[in-house]
C-alpha positions in Angstrom: 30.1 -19.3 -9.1 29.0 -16.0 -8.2 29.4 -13.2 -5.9 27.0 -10.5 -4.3 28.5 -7.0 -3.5 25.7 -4.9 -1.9 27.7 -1.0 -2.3 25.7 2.3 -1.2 25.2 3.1 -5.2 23.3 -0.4 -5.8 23.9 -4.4 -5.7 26.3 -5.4 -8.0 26.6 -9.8 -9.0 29.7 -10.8 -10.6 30.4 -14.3 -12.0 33.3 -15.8 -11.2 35.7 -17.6 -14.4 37.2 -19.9 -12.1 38.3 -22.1 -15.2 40.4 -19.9 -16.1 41.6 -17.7 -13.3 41.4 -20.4 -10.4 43.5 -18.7 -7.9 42.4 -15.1 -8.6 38.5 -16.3 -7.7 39.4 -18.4 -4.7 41.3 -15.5 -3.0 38.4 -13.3 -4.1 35.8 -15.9 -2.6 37.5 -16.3 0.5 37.8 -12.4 1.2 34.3 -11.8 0.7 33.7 -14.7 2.7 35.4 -13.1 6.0 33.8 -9.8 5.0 36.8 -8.5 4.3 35.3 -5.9 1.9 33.3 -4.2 4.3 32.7 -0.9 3.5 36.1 -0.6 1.5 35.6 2.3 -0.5 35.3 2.8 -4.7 38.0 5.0 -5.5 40.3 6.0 -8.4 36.8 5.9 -10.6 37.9 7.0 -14.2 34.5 8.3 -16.5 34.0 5.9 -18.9 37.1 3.6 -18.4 37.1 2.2 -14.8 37.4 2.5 -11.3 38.7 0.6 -8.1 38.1 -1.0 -5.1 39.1 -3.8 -2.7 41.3 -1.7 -0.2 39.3 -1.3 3.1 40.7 1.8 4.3 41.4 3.5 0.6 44.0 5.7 -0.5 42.9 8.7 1.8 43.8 6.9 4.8 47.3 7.4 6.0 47.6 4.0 7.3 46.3 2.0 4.8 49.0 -0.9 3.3 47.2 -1.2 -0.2 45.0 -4.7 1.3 46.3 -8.5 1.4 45.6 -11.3 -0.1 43.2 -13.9 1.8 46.3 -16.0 2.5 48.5 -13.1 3.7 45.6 -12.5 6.3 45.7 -15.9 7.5 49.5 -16.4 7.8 52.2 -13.5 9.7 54.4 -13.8 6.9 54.5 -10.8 4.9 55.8 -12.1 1.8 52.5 -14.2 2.0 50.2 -10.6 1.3 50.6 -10.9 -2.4 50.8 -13.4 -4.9 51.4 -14.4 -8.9 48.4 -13.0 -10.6 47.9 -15.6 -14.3 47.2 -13.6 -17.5 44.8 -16.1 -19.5 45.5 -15.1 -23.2 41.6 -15.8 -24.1 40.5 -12.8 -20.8 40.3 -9.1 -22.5 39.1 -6.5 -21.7 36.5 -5.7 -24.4 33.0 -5.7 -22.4 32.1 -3.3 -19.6 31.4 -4.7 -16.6 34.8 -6.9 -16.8 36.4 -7.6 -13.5 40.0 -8.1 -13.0 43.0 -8.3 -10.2 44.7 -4.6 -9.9 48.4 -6.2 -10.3 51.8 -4.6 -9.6 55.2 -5.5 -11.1 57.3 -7.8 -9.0 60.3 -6.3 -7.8 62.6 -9.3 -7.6 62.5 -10.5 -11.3 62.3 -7.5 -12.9 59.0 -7.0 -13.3 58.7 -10.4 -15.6 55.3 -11.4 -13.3 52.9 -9.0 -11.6 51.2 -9.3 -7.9 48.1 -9.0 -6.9 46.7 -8.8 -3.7 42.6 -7.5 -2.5 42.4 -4.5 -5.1 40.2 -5.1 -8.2 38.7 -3.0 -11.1 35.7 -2.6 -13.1 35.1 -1.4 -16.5 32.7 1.4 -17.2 33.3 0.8 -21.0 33.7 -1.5 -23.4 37.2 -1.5 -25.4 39.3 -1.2 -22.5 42.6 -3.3 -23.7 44.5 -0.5 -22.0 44.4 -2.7 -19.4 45.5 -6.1 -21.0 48.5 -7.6 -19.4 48.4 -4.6 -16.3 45.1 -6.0 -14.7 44.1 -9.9 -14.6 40.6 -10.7 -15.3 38.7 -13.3 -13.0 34.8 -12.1 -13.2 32.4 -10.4 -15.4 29.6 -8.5 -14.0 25.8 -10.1 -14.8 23.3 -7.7 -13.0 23.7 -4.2 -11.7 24.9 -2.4 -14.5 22.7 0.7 -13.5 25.0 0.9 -10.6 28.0 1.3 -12.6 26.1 4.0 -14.6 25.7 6.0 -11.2 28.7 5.2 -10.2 30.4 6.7 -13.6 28.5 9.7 -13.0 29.1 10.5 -9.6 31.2 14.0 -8.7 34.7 13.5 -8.1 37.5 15.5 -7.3 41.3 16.0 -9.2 42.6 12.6 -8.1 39.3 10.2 -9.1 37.4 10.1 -5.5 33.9 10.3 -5.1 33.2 13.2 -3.2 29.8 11.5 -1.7 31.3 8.0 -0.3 30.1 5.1 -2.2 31.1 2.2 -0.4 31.0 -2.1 0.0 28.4 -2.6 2.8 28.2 -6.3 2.7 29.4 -9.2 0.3 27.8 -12.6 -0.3 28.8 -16.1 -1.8 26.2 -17.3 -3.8 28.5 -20.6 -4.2 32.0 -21.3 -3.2 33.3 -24.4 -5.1 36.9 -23.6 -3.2 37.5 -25.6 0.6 38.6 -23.5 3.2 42.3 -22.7 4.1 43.3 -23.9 7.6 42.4 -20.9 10.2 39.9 -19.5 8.5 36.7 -18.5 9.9 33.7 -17.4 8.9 32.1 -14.0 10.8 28.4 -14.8 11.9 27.5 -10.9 10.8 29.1 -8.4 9.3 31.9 -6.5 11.6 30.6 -2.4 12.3 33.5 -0.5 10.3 37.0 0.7 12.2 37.4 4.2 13.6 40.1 4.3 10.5 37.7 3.5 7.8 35.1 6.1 9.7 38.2 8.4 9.7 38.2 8.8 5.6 34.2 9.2 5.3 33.8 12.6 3.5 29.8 12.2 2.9 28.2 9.5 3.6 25.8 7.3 3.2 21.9 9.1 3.3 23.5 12.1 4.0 23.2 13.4 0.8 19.1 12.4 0.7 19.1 14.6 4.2 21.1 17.5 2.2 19.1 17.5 -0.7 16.2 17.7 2.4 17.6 20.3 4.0 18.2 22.4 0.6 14.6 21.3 -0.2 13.5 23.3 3.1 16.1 25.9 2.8 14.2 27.1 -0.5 10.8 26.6 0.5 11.6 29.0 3.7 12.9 31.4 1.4 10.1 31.0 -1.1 8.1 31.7 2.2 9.9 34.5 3.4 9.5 36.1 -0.3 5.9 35.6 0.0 5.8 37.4 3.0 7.6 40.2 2.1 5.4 40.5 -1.5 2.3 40.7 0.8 4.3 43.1 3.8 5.0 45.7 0.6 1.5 45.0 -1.2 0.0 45.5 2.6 1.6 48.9 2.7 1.1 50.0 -0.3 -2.6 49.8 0.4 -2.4 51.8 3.4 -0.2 54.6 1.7 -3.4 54.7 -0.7 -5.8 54.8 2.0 -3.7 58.0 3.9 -2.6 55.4 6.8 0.5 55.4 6.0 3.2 58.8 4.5 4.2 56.1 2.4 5.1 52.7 1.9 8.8 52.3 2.8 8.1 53.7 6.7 9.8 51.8 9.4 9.2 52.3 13.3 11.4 54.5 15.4 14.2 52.7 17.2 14.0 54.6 20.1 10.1 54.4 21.6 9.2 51.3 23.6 5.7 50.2 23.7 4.5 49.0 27.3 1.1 46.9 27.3 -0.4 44.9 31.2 -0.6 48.2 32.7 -2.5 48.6 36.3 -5.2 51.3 35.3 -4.3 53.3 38.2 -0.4 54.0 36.8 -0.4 57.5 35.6 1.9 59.0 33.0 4.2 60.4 35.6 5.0 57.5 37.4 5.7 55.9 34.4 8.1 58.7 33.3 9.8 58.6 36.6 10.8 54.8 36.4 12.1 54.5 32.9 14.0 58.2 33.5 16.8 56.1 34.9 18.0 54.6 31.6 18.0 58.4 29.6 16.4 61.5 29.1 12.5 60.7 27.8 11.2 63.1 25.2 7.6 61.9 25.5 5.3 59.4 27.6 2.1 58.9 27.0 -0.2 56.4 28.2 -3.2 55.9 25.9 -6.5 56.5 27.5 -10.4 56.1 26.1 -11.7 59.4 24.5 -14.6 59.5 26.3 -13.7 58.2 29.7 -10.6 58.9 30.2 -10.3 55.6 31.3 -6.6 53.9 31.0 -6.7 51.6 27.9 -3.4 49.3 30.2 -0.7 50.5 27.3 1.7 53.1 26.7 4.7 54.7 24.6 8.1 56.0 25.6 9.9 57.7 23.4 13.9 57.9 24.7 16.5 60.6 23.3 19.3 57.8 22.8 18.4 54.7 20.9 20.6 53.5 23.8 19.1 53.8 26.6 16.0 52.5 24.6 17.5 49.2 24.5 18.2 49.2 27.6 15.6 50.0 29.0 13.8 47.0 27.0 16.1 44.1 28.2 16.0 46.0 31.9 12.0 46.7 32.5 10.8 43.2 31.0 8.3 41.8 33.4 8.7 44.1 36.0 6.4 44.7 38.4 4.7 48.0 38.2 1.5 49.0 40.6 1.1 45.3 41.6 1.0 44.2 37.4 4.0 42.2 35.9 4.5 44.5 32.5 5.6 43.6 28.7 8.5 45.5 27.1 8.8 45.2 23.2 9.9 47.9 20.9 7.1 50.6 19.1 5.9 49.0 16.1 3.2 51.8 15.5 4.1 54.9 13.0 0.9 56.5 13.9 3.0 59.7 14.9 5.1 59.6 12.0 1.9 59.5 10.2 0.4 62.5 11.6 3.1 64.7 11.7 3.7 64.0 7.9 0.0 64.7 7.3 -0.2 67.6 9.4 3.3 69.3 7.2 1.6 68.8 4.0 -1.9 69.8 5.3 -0.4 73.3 6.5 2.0 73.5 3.4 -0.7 73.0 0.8 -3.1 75.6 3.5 0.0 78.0 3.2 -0.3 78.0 -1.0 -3.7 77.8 -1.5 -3.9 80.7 1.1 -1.2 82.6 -1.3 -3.9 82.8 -4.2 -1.3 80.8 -6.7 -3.1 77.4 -6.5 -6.7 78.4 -7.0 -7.9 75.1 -5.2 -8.7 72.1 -7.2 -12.5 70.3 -7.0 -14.0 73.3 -5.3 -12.1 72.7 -2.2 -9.4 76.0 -1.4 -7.1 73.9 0.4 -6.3 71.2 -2.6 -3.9 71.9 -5.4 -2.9 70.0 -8.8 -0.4 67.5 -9.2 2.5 69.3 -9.7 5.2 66.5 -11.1 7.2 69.1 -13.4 7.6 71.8 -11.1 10.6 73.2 -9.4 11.9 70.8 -5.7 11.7 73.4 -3.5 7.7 73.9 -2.6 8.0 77.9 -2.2 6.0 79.3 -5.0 7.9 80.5 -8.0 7.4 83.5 -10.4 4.7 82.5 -11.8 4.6 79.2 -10.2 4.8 77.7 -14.1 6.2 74.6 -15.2 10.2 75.1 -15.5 10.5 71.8 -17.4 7.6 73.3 -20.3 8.8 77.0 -20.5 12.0 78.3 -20.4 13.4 81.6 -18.1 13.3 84.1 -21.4 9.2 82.6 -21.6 8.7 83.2 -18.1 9.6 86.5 -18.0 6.5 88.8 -17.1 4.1 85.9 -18.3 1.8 86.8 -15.3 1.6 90.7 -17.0 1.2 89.2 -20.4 -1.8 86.4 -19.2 -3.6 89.3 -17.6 -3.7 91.8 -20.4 -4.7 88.8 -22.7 -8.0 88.5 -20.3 -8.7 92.1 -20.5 -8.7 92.4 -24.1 -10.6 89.1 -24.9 -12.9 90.3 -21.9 -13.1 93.6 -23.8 -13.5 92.4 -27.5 -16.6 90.0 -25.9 -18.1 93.0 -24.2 -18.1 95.0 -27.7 -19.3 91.8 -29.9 -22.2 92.0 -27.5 -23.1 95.7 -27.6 -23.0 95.7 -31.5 -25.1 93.0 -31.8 -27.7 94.4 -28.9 -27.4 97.7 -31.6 -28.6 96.2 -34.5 -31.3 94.3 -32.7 -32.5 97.4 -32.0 -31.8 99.4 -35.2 -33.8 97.0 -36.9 -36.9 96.4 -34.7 -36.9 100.5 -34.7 -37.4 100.0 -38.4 -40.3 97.7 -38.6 -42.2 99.9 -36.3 -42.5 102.9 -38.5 -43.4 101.2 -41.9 -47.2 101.4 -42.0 -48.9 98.0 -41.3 -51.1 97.5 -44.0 -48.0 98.4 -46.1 -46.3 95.2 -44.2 -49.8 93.5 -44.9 -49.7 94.5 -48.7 -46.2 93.8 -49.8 -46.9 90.0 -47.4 -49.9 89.3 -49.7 -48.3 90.1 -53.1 -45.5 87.9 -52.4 -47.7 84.9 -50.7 -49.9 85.4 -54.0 -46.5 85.3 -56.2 -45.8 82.3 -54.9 -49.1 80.6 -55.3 -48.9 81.5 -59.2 -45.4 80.2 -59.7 -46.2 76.5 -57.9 -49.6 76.3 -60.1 -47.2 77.2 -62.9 -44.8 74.0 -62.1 -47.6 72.0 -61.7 -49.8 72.5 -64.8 -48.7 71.2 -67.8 -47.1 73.1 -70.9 -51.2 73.4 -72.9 -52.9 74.6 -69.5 -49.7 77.1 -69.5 -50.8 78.7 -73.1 -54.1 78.9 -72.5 -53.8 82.0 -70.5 -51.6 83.5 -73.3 -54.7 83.2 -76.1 -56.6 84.8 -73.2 -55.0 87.8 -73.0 -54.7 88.3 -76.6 -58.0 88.1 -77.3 -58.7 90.5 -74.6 -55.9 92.9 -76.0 -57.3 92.8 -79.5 -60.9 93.9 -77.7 -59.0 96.6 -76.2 -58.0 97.5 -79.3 -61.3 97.6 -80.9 -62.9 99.8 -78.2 -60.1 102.3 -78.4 -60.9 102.5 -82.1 -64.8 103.1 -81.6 -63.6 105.7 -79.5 -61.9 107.9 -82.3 -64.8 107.2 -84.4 
């Protein structure tokens, strides 16, 4: 004999031991018959140990009586709600999955016999002999064990309940071997649940697929809005590069409005004169074509009070103006911002490269250097040196000492040059008085010296002594001659 429970976790089968529990299975046949466990929730769920069910209202519900047994529901005697629950000595508690009547002591013997009623619990583990002799067994569960995993890992609070429901939806009798008590009857579908039992629903069913949904969406719109903010910034710090923008971090002014559907004959007075009633306007300027003149159909306001800006926009929105419906929305343009920081630094850095400090930089007057060490204020310094590099004893007269170094290495050039023009001279005065054939002379003697010493290194050591026997023989001649002479 078996049982289907289809819960919101999973289907669950449980055989029935109706040899040895008889009366605990046919009151459990007979309640899932009537559909009596319809969504009855799983509460009191102990990690690894147990957890409960069988009460179709539950423990949260203030008017819940704890369930009946089938016969209790049939009959308007209270007494009849519970009944003896039998203790087989062979039934333990040693396998999970185990199913058993949740029993209480009976009041009128002393607690000798314990009652049970609709409430029954399943193991999540084996060894459970805790519960020997305080829960009677009837069933053991054959298939859906994965549903008691989920179910032993669901998130509960202090006192055991699931904080998403898990529920009975529906029960079936795969085969019911007990006959019918008199007045029972059989519902032809499941009954919807009770306002009571809807009354205890925390979360329920598939609305904790449609959470993890919506926190799946929540994070991809922030994933999205990231995105867009990583491309806003990289967006503006390309324009800061490109001199569009004074620099990255720039936000509109909260107090101009920006008025597009214009009638091309609307001038800037008119204008002025019917958005002067919400505050005093510093500036309005409808933009017109450089070379026409012609109206471009949009313009700027820019209020003194951020107030009467906003008022104006939820005031003039679609007005009609010269026979045209305008469009209100706030100035998203920092064009002017733009310009007026560009025009400050163009006459600041005008104002010290006029001052002669600066120099220019790239051959253009008006440019300057990078100056990332220098002093806050931009008025030039004594000096205008690096305060972080020297110190105030260094800086003192430094402009004195930097031009006197110039003079004298100006000087000392001047005077290597002059001494050097001197001697160029000295000398070429020199070789113009010494005769030329003088020059030629003392040219050919050395050329010739040279001649004799390379045929020296080249001839070997006998063609070297030959020229020695030479010159003796023509000395001894000499000598002979000289002789004769004296004769």
């Amino acid at each position: 004999m078996s049982v289907l429970l289809e819960t919101s976790a999973g289907d669950i089968v449980i055989d029935l031991l109706v040899d040895y529990a008889p009366k605990l299975c046919e009151n459990f046949l007979k309640l899932c018959k009537i559909k009596y466990y319809n969504y009855a929730p799983v509460h009191s769920i102990q990690k690894n140990f147990s957890f409960q069910t069988g009460d179709p209202l539950g423990p949260l519900s203030a008017h819940s009586d704890g369930g009946s047994s089938v016969w209790g529901l049939l009959s308007s005697d209270p007494t009849e709600r519970t009944f003896p629950a039998l203790f087989h000595p062979k039934l333990n508690h040693l396998e999970r999955g185990t199913v058993s009547m949740a029993t209480t002591p009976n009041p009128a013997d002393g607690g000798e016999t314990r009652l049970a009623a609709s409430q029954f619990i399943v193991t999540l583990a084996d060894e459970t002999d805790y519960l020997d002799g305080k829960a009677a067994i009837f069933g053991k569960v054959v298939e859906g064990f994965d549903v008691l995993e989920k179910i032993n890992e669901s998130i509960i609070d202090e006192k055991g309940h699931p904080l998403a429901d898990i529920r009975i939806k529906h029960t079936m009798v795969l085969d019911d071997p007990y006959p019918d008590p008199p007045g029972l009857r059989e519902p032809s579908s499941s009954p919807i649940p009770s306002k009571a039992q809807l009354a205890t629903v925390r979360i329920g069913d598939g609305e904790v697929e449609k959470l993890g949904e919506e926190d799946g969406e929540e994070a991809a719109e922030t994933a999205d809005k990231l995105r867009r903010e990583r491309e806003a910034r990289a967006q503006a710090l390309t324009l800061e590069m490109m001199g569009d923008l004074p620099f990255a971090e720039v936000k509109p002014p909260e107090n101009v409005l920006f008025i597009c559907k214009l009638n091309p004959v609307t001038v800037d007075s008119d204008l002025e004169l019917i958005f002067s009633r919400f505050g005093k306007i510093l500036s309005c300027e409808i933009i017109r074509d450089r070379k026409t003149g012609d109206s471009l159909q949009y313009a700027f306001i820019e209020f003194e009070d951020k107030g009467a800006c906003e008022t104006a926009y939820f005031k003039m929105q679609d007005v009609l103006i010269d026979d045209r419906r305008i469009h209100v929305d706030f100035s998203q343009s920092v064009s002017r911002l733009s310009d007026i920081w560009r025009t400050e630094t163009n006459s600041k850095r005008k104002k010290h490269a006029s001052s002669g400090n600066r120099g220019g930089w790239g051959g253009v007057q008006e440019l300057e250097k990078w100056r990332k060490y220098r002093e806050e204020d931009d008025i030039p310094q004594e000096g205008d040196r690096y305060s972080m590099v020297h110190g105030n004893d260094e800086m003192r007269n430094r402009a004195d000492k930097d031009e006197q170094k110039k003079t004298e290495s100006s000087y000392g050039h001047t005077q290597r040059r002059g001494d050097t023009f001197l001697a160029r001279h000295e000398s070429g005065r020199d070789r113009s008085k010494s005769p030329p054939n003088t020059r030629y002379r003392d040219s050919r003697k050395e050329r010739n010296r040279d001649y004799s010493r390379r045929n020296r290194s080249i001839s070997p050591r006998r063609d070297r002594q030959e020229p020695r026997r030479d010159r003796s023989r023509g000395r001894d001649r000499h000598d002979d001659n000289r002789n004769r002479r004296r004769r």
